[in-house]
C-alpha positions as CSV (number, residue, x, y, z in Angstrom):
1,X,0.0,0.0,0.0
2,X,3.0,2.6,1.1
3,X,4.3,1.7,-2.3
4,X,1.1,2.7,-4.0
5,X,1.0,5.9,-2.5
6,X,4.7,6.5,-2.9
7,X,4.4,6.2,-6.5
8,X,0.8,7.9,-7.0
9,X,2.6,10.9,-5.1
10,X,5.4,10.8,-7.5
11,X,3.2,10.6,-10.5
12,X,1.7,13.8,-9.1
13,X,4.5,15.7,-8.3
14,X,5.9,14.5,-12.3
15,X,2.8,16.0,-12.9
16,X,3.3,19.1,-11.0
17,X,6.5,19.6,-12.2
18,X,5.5,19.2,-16.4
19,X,3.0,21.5,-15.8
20,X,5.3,24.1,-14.5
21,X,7.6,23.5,-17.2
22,X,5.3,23.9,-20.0
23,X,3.9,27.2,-19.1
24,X,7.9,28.6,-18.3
25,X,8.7,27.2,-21.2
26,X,6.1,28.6,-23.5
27,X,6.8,32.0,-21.4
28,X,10.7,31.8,-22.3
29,X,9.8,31.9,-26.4
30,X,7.6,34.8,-25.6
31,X,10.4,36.5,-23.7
32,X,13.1,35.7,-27.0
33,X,10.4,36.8,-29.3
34,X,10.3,40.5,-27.4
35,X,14.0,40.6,-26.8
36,X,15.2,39.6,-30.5
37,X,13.2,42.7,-32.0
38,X,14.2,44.8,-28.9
39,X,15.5,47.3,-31.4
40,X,12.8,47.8,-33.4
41,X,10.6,48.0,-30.2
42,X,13.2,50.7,-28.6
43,X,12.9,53.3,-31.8
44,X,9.3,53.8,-31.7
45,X,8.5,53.8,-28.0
46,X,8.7,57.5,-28.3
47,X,6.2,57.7,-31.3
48,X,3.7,55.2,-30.3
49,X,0.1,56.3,-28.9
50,X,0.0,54.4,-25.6
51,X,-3.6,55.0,-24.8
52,X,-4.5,53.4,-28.1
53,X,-2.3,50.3,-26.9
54,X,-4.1,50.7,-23.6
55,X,-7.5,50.2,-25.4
56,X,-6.1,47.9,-27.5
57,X,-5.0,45.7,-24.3
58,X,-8.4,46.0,-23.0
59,X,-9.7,44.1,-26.9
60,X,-7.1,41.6,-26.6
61,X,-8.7,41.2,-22.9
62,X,-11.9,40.8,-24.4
63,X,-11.2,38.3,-26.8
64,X,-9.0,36.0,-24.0
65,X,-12.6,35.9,-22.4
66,X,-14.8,35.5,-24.8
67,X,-13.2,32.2,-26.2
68,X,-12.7,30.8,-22.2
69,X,-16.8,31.7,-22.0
70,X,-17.2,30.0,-26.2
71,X,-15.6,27.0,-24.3
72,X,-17.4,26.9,-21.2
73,X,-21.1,27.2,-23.1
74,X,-19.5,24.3,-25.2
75,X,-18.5,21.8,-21.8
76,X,-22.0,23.1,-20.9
77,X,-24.0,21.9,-24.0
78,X,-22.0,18.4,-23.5
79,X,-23.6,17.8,-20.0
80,X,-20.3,19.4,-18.0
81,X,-20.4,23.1,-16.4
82,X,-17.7,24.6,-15.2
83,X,-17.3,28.0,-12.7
84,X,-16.5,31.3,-14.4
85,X,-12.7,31.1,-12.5
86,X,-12.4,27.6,-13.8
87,X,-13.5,27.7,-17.3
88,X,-10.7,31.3,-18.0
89,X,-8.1,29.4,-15.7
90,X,-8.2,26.3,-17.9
91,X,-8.8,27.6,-21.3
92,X,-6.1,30.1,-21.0
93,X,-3.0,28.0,-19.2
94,X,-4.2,25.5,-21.6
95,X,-3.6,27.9,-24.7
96,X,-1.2,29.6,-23.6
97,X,1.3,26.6,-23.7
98,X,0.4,26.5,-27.5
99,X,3.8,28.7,-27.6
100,X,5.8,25.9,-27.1
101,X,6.9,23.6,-30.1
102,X,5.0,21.1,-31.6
103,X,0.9,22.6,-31.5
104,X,-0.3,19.7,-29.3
105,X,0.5,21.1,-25.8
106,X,-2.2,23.2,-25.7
107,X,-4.8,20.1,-26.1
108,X,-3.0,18.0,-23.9
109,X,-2.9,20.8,-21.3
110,X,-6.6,21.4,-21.2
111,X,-7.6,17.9,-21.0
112,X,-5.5,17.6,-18.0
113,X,-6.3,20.7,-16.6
114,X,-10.2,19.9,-17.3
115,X,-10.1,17.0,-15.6
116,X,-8.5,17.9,-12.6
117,X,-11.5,20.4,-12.2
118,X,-13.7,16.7,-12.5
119,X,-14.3,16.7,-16.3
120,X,-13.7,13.6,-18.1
121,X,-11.6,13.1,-21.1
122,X,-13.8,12.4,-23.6
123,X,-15.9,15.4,-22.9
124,X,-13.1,17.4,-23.2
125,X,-12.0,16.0,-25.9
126,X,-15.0,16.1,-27.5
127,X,-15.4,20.1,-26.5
128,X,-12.1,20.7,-28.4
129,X,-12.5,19.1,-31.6
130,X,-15.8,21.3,-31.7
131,X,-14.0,24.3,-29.9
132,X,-11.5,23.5,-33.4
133,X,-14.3,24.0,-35.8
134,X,-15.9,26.9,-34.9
135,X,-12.7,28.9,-34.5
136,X,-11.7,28.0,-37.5
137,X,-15.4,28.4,-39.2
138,X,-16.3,31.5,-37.5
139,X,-13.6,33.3,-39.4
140,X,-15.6,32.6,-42.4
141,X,-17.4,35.7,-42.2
142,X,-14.5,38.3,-41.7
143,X,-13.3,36.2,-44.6
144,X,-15.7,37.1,-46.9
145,X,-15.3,40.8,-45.5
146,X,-11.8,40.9,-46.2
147,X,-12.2,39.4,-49.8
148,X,-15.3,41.7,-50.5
149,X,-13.7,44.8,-49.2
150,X,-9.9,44.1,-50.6
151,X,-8.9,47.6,-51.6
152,X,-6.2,46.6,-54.3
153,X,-6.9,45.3,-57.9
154,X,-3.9,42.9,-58.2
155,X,-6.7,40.3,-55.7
156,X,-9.8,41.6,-57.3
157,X,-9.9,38.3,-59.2
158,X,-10.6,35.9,-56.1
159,X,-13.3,38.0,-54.8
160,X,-15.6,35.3,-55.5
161,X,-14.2,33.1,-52.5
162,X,-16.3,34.7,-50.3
163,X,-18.9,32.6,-50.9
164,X,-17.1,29.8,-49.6
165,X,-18.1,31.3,-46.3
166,X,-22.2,30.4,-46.9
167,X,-21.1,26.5,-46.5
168,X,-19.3,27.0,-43.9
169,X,-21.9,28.8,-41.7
170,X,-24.4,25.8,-42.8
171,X,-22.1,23.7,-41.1
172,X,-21.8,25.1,-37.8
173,X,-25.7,25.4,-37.8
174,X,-26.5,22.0,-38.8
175,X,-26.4,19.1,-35.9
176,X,-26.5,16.4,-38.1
177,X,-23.8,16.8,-40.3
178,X,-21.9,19.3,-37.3
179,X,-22.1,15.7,-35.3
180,X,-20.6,13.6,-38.1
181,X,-17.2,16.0,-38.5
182,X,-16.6,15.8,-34.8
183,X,-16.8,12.4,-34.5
184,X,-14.5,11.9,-37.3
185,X,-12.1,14.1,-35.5
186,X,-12.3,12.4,-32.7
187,X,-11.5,9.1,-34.0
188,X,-8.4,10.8,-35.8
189,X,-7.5,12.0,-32.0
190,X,-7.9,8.1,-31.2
191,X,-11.1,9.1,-29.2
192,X,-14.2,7.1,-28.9
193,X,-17.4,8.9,-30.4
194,X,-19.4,10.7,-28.4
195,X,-23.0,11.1,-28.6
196,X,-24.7,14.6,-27.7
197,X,-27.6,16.3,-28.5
198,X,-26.5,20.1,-29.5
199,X,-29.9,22.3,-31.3
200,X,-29.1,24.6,-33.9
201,X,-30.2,27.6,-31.1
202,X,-27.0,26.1,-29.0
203,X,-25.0,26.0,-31.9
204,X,-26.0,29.7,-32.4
205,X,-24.9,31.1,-29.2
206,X,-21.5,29.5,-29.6
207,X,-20.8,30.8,-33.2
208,X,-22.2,34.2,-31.8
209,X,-19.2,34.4,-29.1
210,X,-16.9,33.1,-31.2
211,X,-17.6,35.7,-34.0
212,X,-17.7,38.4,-30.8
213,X,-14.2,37.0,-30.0
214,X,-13.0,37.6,-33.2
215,X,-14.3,41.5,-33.3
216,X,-12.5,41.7,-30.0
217,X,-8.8,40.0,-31.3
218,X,-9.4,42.2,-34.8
219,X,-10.5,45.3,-33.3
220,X,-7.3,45.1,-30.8
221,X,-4.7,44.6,-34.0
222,X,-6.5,47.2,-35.5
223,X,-6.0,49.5,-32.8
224,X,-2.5,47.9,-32.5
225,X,-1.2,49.5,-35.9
226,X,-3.3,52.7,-35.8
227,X,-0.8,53.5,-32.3
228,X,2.2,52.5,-34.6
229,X,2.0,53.7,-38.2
230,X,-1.8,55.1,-38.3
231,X,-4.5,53.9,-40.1
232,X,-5.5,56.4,-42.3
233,X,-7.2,56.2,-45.6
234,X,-7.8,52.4,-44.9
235,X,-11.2,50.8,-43.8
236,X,-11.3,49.9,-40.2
237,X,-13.6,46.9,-41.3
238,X,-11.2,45.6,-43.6
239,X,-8.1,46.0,-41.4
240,X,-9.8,44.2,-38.6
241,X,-10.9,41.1,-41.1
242,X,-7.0,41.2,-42.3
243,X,-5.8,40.3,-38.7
244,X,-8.4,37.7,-38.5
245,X,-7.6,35.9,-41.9
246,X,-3.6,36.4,-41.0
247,X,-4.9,34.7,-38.0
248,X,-6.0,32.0,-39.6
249,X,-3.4,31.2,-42.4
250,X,-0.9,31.3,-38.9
251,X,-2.8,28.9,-37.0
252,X,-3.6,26.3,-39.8
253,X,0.5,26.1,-40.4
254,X,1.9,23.4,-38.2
255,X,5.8,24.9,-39.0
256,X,5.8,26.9,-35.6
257,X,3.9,27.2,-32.4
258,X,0.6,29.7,-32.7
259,X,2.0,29.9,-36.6
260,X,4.7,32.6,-35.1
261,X,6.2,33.8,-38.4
262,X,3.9,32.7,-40.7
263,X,1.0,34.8,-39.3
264,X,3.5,37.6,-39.5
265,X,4.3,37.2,-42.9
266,X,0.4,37.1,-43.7
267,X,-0.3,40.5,-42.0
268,X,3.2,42.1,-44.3
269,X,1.7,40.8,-47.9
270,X,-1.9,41.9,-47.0
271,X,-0.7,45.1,-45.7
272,X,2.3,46.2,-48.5
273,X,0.5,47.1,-51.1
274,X,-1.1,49.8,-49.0
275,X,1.9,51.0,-47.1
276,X,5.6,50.1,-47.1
277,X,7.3,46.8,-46.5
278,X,9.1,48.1,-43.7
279,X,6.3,49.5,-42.1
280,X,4.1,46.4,-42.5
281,X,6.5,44.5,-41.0
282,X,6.5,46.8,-38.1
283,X,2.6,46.4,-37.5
284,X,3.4,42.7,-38.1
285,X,5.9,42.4,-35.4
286,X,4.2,44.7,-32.7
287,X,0.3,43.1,-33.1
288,X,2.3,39.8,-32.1
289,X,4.3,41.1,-29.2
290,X,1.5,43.3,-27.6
291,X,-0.7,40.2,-28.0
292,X,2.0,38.9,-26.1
293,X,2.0,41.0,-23.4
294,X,-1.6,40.8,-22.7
295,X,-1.0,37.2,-22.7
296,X,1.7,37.7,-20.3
297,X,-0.8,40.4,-18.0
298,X,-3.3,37.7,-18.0
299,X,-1.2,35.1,-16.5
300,X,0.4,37.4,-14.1
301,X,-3.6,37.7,-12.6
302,X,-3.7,34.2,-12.7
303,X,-0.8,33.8,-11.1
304,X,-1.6,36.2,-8.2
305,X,-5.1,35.1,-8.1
306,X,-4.0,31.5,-7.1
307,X,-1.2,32.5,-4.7
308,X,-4.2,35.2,-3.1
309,X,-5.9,31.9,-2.6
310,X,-3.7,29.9,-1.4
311,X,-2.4,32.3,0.8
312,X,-5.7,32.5,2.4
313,X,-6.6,28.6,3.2
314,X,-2.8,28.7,4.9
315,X,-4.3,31.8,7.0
316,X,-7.4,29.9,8.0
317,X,-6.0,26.7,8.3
């Protein structure tokens, strides 16, 4: 029996200790992302508009939540509900290890995290492989903005696309076949199929905070580049449906952790026809490391939220 608990208590502490790791980790490639354009970030300190970064901090804030509460409503709609606290403390330590090499730590994190708050596996599971699809198919309509609205002639061509976006709404808003592409995810994630019973006015809530999650993250790179270079002359709407798409073509590459680079380069050939190369990679590089440091904010509160608490059972105990 002492042996049992002797290794259970190693297991835990193994445990303990990956979980640590991960997040330093994923907060060390942050950290060499900010000091390797330390230059660039020095020179325009003295030009940028800080209360437009402050605002823009509050977006990024905005869309941290919103996808931890998208989440939450989906554990919710598969029979598991989860506190306020809980549901941002796990979604975000979860994604936040998505920094780290290899784009799987971030779903190994939260089913771990998940279930030491009592959730099982496959519910988790099952709540990311939907979480998956409508992230990636709530862009759809920014999509079409951004190919509707494209202000240069050189893409004029491919404007048609947008109405790829129409099938991809149907999608999110149809059980049926909505059931059928999870499952078949699942079983590509060597999970069993789960059986739930989501109605189109579910699935409409949960496409409605994603797309609110969106406005938040391309409303705060918006306001990002108009406190570097300015925004003038170019449609808010479009700008914030840019970041979105850049988003996107970043998080479907598996190259590099939360596509770091390749988003980048997205935002500089969207953006270069309209302004300069060098400034486009400016408002590349500075939407990534203020998104960074809201990141970094956000699990500073964490942080101090769980010490605050722990702190405070010491006290009383």
């Amino acid at each position: 029996m002492k042996k049992i608990l002797d290794k259970k208590m190693l297991w835990k502490i193994i445990r303990r200790f990956l979980e640590v790791a991960i997040i330093v980790l994923a907060a060390f490639y942050i950290g060499r992302e900010i000091v390797g354009n330390k230059s660039v970030v020095v020179d325009h300190l003295a030009d940028l508009d800080w209360g437009l970064l402050a605002v823009a901090w509050l977006a990024y804030l905005g869309y941290f939540l919103t996808r931890s509460l998208a989440w939450r409503q989906i554990m919710a709609d598969l029979g598991f509900r989860l506190s306020l606290a809980q549901s941002i403390r796990v979604w975000f330590l979860s994604e936040f290890s998505r920094y780290v090499p290899g784009n799987v730590w971030s779903f190994f994190g939260r089913v771990y995290l998940a279930e030491k708050a009592g959730a099982a596996k496959k519910v988790t599971a099952a709540s990311l492989a939907i979480e998956m699809i409508f992230l990636v198919g709530s862009t759809a309509v920014f999509a079409a903005i951004y190919l509707l609205m494209i202000p240069y002639q050189v893409a004029s061509a491919y404007r048609w696309l947008f109405l790829l976006a129409i099938p991809a709404v149907i999608l999110l808003l149809t059980p049926s076949i909505l059931k059928n592409v999870i499952n078949k995810l699942l079983k590509l994630m060597k999970k069993e199929p789960i059986e739930f019973k989501f109605s189109s006015g579910k699935l409409i809530i949960v496409l409605l905070l994603f797309t609110l999650a969106w406005a938040f993250y391309g409303f705060g790179s918006y306001l990002t580049m108009a406190a570097v270079v300015g925004v003038s002359q170019v449609s808010a709407v479009w700008l914030i449906s840019t970041f979105i798409v850049a988003w996107l073509v970043g998080y479907i590459s598996i190259i590099t952790p939360m596509g770091l680079g390749v988003r980048e380069g997205a935002v500089v050939a969207a953006l270069s026809p309209l302004i300069s190369d060098g400034l486009a990679g400016l408002v590349a590089i500075f939407t990534r490391l203020w998104l960074m440091v809201s990141e970094l904010s956000v699990l500073v509160l964490i942080f101090l939220f769980d010490f605050a608490k722990t702190f405070r059972r010491k006290r009383k105990g």
